[in-house]
Backbone atoms as SQL, in Angstrom:
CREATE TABLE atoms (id INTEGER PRIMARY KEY, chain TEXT, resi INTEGER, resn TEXT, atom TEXT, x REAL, y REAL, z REAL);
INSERT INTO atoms VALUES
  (1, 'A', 1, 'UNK', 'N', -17.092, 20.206, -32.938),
  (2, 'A', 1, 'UNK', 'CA', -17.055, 20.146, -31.480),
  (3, 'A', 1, 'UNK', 'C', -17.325, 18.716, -31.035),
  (4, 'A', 2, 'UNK', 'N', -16.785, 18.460, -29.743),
  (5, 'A', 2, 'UNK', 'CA', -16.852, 16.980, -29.646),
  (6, 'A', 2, 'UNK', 'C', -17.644, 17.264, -28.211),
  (7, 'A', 3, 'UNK', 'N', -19.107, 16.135, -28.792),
  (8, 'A', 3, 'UNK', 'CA', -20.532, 16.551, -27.661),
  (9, 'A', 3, 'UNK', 'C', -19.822, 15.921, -26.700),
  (10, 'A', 4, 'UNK', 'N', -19.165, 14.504, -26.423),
  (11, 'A', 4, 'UNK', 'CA', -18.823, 14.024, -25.022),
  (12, 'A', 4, 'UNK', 'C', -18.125, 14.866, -24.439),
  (13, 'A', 5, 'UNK', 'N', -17.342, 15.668, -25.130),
  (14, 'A', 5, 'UNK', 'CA', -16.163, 16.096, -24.173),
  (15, 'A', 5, 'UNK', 'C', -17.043, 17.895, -23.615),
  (16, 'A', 6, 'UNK', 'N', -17.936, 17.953, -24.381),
  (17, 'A', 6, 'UNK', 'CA', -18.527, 19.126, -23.970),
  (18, 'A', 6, 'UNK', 'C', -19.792, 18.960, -23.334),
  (19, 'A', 7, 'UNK', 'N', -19.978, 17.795, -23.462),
  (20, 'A', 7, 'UNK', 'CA', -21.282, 17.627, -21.836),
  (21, 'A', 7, 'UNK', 'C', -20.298, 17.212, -20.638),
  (22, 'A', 8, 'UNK', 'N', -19.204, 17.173, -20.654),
  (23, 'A', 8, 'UNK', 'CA', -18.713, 16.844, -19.289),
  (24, 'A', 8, 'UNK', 'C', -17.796, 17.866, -18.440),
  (25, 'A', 9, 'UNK', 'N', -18.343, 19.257, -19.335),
  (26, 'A', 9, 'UNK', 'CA', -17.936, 20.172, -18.814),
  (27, 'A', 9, 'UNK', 'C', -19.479, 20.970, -18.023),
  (28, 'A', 10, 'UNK', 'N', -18.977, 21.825, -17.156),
  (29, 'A', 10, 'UNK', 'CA', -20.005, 23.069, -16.992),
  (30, 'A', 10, 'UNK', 'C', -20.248, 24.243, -17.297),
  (31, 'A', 11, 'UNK', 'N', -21.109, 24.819, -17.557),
  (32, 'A', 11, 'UNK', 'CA', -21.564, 25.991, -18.423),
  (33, 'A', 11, 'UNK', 'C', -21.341, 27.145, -17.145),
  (34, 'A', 12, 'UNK', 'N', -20.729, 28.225, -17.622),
  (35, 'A', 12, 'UNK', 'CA', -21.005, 28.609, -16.423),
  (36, 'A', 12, 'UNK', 'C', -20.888, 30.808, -17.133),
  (37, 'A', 13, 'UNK', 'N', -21.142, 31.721, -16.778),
  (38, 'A', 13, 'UNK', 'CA', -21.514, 32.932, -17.432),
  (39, 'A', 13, 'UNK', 'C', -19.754, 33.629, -16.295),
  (40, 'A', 14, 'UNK', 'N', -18.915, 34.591, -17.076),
  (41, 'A', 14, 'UNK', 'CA', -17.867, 35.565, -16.395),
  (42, 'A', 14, 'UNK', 'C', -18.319, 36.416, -17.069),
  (43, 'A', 15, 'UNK', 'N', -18.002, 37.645, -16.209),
  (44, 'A', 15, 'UNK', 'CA', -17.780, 39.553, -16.688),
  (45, 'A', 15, 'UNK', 'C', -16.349, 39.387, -16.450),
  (46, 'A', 16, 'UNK', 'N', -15.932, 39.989, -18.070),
  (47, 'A', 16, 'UNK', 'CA', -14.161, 39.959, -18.300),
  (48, 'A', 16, 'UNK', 'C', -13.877, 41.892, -18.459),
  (49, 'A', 17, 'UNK', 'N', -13.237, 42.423, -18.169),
  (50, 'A', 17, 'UNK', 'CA', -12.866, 44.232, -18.283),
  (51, 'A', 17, 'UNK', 'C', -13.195, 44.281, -19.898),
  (52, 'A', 18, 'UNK', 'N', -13.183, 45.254, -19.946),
  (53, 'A', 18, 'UNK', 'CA', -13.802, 45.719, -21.390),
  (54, 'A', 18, 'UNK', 'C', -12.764, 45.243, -22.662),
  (55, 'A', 19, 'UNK', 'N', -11.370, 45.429, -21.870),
  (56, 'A', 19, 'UNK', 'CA', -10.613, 44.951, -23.100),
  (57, 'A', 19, 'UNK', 'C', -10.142, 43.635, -23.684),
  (58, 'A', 20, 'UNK', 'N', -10.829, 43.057, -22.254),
  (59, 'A', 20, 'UNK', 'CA', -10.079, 41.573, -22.556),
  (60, 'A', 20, 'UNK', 'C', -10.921, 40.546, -23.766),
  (61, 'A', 21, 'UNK', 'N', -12.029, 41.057, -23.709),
  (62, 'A', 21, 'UNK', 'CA', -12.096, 39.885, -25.636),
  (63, 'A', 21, 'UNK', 'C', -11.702, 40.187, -26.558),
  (64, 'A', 22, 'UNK', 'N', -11.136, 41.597, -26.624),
  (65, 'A', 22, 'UNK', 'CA', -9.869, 41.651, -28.014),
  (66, 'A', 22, 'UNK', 'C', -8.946, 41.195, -27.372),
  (67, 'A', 23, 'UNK', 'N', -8.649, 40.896, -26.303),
  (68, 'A', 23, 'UNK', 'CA', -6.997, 40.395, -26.144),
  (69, 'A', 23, 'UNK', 'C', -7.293, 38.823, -26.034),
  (70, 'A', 24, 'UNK', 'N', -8.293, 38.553, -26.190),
  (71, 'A', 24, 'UNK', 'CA', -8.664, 36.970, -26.423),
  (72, 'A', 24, 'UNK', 'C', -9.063, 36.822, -27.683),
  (73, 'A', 25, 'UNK', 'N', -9.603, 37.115, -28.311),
  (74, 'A', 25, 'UNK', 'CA', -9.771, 37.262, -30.069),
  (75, 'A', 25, 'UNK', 'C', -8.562, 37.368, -30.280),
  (76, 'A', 26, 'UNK', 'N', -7.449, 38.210, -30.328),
  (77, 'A', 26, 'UNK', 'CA', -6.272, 38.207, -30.705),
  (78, 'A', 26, 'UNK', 'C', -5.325, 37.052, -30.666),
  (79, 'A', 27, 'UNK', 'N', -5.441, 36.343, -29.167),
  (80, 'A', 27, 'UNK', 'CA', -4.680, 35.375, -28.606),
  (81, 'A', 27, 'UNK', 'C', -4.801, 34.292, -29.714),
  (82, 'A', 28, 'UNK', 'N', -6.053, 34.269, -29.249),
  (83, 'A', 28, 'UNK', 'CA', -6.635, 32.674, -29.938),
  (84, 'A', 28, 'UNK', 'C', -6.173, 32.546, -31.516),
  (85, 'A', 29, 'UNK', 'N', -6.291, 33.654, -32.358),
  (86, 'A', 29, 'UNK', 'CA', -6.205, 33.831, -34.005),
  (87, 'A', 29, 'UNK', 'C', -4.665, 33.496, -33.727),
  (88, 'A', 30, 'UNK', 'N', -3.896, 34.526, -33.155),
  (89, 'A', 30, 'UNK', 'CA', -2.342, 33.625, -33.249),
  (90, 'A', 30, 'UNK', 'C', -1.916, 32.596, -33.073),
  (91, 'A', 31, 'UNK', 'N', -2.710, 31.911, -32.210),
  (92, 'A', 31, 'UNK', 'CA', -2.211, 30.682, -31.724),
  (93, 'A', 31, 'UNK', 'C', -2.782, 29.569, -32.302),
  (94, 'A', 32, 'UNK', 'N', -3.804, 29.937, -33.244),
  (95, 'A', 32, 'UNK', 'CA', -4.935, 28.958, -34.219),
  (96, 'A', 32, 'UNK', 'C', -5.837, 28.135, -33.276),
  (97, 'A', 33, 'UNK', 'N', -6.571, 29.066, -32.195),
  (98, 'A', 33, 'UNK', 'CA', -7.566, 28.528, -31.675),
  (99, 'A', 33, 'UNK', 'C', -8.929, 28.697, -31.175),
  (100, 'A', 34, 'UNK', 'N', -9.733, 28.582, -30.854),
  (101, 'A', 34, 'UNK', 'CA', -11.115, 29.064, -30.854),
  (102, 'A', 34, 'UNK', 'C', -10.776, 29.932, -29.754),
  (103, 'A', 35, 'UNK', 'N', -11.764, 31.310, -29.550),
  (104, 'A', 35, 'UNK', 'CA', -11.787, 31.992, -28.301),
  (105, 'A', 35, 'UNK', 'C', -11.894, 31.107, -27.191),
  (106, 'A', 36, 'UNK', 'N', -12.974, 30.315, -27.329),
  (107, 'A', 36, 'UNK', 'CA', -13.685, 29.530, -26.180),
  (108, 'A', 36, 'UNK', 'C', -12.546, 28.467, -25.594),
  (109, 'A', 37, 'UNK', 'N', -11.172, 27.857, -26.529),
  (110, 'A', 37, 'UNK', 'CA', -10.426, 27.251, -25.927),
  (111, 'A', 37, 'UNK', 'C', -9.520, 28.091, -25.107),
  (112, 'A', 38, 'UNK', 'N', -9.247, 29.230, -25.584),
  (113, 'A', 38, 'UNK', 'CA', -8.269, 30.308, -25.027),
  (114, 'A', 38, 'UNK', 'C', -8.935, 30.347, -23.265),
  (115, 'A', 39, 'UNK', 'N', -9.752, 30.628, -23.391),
  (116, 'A', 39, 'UNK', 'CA', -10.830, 31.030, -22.554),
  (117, 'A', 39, 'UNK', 'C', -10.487, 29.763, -21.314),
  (118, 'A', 40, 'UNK', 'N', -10.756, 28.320, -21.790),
  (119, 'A', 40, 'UNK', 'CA', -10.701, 27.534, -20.901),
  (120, 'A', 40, 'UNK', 'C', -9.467, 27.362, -20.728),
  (121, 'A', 41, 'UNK', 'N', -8.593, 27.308, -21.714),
  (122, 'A', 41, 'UNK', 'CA', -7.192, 27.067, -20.652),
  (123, 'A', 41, 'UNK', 'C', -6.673, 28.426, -20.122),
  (124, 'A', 42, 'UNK', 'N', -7.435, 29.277, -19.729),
  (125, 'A', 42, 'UNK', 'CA', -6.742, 30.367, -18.920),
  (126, 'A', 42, 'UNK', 'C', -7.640, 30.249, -17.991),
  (127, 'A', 43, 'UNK', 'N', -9.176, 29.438, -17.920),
  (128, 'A', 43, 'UNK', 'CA', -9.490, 29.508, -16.585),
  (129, 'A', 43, 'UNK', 'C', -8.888, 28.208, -15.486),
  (130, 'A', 44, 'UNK', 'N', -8.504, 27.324, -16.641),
  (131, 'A', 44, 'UNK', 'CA', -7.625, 25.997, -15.932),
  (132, 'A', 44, 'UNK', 'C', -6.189, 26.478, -15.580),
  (133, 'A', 45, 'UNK', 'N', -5.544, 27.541, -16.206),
  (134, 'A', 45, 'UNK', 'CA', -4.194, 28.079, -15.747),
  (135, 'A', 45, 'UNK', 'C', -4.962, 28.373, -14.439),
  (136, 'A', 46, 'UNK', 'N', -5.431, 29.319, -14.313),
  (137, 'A', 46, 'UNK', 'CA', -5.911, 29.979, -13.062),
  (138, 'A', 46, 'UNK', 'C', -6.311, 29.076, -11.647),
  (139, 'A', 47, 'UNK', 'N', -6.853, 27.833, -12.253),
  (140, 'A', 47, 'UNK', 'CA', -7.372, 26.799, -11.144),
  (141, 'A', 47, 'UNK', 'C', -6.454, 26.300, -10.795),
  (142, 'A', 48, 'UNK', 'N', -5.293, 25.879, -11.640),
  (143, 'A', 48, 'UNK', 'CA', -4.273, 24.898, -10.929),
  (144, 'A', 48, 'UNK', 'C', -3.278, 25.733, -10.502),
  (145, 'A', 49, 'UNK', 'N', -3.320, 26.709, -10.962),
  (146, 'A', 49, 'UNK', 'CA', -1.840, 27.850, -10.130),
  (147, 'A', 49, 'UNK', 'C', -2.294, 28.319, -8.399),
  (148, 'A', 50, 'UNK', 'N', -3.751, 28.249, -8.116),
  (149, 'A', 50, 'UNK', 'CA', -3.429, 28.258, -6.908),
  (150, 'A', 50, 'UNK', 'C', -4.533, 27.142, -6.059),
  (151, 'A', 51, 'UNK', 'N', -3.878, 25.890, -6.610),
  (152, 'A', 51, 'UNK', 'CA', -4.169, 24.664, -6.008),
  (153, 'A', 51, 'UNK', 'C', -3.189, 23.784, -5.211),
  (154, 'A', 52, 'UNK', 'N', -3.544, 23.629, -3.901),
  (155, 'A', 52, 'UNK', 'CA', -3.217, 23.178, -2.600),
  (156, 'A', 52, 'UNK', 'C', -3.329, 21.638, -2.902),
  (157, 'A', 53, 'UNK', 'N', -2.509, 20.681, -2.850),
  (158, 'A', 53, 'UNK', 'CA', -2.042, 19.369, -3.267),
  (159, 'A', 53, 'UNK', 'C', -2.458, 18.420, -2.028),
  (160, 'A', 54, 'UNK', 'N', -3.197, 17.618, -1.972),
  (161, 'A', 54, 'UNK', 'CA', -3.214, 16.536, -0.557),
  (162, 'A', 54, 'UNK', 'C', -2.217, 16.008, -0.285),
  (163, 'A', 55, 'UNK', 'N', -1.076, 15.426, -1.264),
  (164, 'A', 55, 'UNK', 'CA', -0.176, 14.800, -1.168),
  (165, 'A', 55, 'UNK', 'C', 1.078, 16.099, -1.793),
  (166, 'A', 56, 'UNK', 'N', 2.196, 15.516, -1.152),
  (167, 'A', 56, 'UNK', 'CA', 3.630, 16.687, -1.589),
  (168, 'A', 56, 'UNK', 'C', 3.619, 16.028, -3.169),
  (169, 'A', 57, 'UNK', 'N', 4.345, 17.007, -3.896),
  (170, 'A', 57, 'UNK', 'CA', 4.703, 16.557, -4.853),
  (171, 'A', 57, 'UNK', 'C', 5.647, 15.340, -5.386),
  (172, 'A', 58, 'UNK', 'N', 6.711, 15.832, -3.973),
  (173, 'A', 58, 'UNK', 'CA', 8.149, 14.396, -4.377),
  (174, 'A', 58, 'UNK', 'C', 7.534, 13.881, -2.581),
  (175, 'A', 59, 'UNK', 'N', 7.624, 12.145, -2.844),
  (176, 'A', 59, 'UNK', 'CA', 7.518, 11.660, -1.311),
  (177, 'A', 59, 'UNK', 'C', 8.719, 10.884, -1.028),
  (178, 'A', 60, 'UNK', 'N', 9.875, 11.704, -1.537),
  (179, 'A', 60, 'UNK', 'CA', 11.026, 10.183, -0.751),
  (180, 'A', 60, 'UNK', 'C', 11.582, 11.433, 0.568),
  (181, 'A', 61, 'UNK', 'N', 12.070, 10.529, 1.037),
  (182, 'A', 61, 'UNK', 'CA', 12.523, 11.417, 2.568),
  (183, 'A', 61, 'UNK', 'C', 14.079, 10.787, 2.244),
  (184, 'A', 62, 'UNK', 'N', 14.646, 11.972, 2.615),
  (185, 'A', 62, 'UNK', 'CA', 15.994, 11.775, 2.645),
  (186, 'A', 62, 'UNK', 'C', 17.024, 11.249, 4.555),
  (187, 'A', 63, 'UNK', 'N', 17.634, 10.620, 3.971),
  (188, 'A', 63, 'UNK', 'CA', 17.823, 10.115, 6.065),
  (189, 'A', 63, 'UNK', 'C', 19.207, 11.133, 6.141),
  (190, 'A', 64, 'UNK', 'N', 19.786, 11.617, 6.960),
  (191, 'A', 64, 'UNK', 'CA', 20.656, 12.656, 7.271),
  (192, 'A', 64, 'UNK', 'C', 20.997, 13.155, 8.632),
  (193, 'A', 65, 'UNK', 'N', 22.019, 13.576, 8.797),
  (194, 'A', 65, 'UNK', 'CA', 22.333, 13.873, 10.101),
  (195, 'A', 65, 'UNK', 'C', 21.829, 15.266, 10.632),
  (196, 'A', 66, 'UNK', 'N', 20.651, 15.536, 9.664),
  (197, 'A', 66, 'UNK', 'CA', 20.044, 17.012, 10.581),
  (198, 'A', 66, 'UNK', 'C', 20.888, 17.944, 10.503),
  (199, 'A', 67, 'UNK', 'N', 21.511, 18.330, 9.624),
  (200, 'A', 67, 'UNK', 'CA', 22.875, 19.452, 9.187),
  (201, 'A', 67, 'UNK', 'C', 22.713, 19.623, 7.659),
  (202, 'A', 68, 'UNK', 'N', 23.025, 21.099, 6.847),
  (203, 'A', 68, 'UNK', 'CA', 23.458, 21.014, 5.747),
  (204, 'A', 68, 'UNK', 'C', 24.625, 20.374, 5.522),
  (205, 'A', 69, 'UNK', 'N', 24.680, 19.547, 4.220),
  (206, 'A', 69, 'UNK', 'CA', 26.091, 18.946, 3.830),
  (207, 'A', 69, 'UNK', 'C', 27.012, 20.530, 3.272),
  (208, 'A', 70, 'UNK', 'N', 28.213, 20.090, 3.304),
  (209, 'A', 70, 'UNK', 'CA', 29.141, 21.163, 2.787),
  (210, 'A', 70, 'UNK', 'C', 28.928, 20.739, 1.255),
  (211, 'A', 71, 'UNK', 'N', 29.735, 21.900, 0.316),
  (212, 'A', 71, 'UNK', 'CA', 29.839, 21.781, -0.913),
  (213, 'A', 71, 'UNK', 'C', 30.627, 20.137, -1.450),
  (214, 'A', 72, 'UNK', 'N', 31.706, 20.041, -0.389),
  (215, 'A', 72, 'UNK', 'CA', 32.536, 18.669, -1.188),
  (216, 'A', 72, 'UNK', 'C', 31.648, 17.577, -0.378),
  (217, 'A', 73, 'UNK', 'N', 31.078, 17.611, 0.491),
  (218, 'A', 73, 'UNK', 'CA', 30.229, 16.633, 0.517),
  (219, 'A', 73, 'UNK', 'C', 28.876, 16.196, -0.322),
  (220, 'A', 74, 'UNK', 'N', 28.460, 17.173, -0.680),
  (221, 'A', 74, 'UNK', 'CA', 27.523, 16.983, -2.185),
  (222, 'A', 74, 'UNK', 'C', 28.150, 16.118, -3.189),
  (223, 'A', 75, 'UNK', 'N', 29.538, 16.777, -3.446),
  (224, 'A', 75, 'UNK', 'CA', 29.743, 16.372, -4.776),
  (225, 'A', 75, 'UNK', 'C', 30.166, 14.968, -4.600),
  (226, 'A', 76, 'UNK', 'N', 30.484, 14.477, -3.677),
  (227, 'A', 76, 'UNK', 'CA', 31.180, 13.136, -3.593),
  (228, 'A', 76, 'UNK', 'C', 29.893, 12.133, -3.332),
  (229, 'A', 77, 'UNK', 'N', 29.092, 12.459, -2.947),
  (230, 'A', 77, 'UNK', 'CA', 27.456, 12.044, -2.872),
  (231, 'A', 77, 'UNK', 'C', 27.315, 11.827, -4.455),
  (232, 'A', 78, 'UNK', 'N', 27.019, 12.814, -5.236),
  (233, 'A', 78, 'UNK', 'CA', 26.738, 12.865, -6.471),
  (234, 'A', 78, 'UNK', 'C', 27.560, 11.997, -7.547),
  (235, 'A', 79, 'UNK', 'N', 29.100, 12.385, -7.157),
  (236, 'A', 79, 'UNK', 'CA', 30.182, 11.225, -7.694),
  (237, 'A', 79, 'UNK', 'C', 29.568, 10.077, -7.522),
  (238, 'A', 80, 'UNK', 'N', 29.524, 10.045, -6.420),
  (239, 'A', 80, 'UNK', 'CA', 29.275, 8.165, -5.627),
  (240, 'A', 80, 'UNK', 'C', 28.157, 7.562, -6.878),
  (241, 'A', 81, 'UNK', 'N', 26.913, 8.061, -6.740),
  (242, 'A', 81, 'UNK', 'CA', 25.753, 7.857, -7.225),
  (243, 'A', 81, 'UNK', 'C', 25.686, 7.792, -8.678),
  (244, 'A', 82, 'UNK', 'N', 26.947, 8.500, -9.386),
  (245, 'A', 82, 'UNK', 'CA', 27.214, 8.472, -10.765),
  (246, 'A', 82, 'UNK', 'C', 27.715, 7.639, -11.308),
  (247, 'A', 83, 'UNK', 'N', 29.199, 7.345, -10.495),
  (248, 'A', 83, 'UNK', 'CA', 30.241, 5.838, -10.198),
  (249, 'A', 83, 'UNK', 'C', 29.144, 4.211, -10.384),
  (250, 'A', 84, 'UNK', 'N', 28.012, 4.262, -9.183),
  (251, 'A', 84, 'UNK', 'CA', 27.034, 3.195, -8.921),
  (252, 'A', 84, 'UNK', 'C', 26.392, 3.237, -10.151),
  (253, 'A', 85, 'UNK', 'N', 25.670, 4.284, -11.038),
  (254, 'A', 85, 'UNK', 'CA', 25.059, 3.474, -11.818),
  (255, 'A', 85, 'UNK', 'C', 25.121, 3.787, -13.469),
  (256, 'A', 86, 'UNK', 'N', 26.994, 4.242, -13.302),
  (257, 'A', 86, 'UNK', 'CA', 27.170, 3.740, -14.442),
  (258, 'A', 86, 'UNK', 'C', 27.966, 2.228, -14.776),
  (259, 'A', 87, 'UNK', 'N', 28.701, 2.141, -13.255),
  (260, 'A', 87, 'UNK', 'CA', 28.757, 0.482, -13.525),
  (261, 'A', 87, 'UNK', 'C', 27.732, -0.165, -13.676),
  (262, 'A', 88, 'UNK', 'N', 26.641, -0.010, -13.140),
  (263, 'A', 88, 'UNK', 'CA', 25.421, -0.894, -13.262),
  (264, 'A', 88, 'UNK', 'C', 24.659, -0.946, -14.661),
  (265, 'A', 89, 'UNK', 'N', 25.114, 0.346, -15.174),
  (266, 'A', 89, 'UNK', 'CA', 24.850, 0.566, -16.638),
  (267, 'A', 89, 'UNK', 'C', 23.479, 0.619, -16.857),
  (268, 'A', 90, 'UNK', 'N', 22.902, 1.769, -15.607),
  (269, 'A', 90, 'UNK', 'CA', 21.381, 2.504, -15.530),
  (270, 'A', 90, 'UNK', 'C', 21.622, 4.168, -15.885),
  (271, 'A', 91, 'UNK', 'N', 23.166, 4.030, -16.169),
  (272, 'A', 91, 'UNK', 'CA', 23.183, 6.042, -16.599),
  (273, 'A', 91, 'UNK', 'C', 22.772, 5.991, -17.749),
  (274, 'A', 92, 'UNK', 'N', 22.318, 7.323, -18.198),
  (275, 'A', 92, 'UNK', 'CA', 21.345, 7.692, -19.592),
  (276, 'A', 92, 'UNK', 'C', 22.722, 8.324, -20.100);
């Protein structure tokens, strides 16, 4: 066990339903890992699945005429943008 990384956590006591430490004993043996890691990354699944972000995820703003584009206007957008930077020779 690694003491830094486990003093910079908190200790803290859950009541789990009766069945769930065989279905965590189980987990963990398949997956080759301690209960106690199983344990924390399902209470970190749990924290970040319903976590509220200060900032959006993507911040570019798109400028537009306040209308959906049609289908052939996408694609000629997308053309365009494909055209630009594979002359520029930034396409992957």
């Amino acid at each position: 066990m690694d003491f830094l990384r486990c003093t910079s956590r908190k200790r803290t006591n859950v009541c789990a339903d009766p069945e769930d430490p065989a279905i965590i004993k189980g987990a963990a043996k398949r997956r080759g890992t301690s209960e106690t890691e199983s344990i924390r990354q399902g209470i970190h699944l749990a924290a970040t699945a319903n976590r509220v972000r200060e900032k959006p995820l993507f911040s570019r703003t798109f400028e537009g005429g306040g209308r959906t584009p049609s289908r052939d206007e996408v694609r000629d957008a997308v053309a365009d943008a494909v055209r630009r930077e594979t002359a520029s020779g930034t396409a992957a």
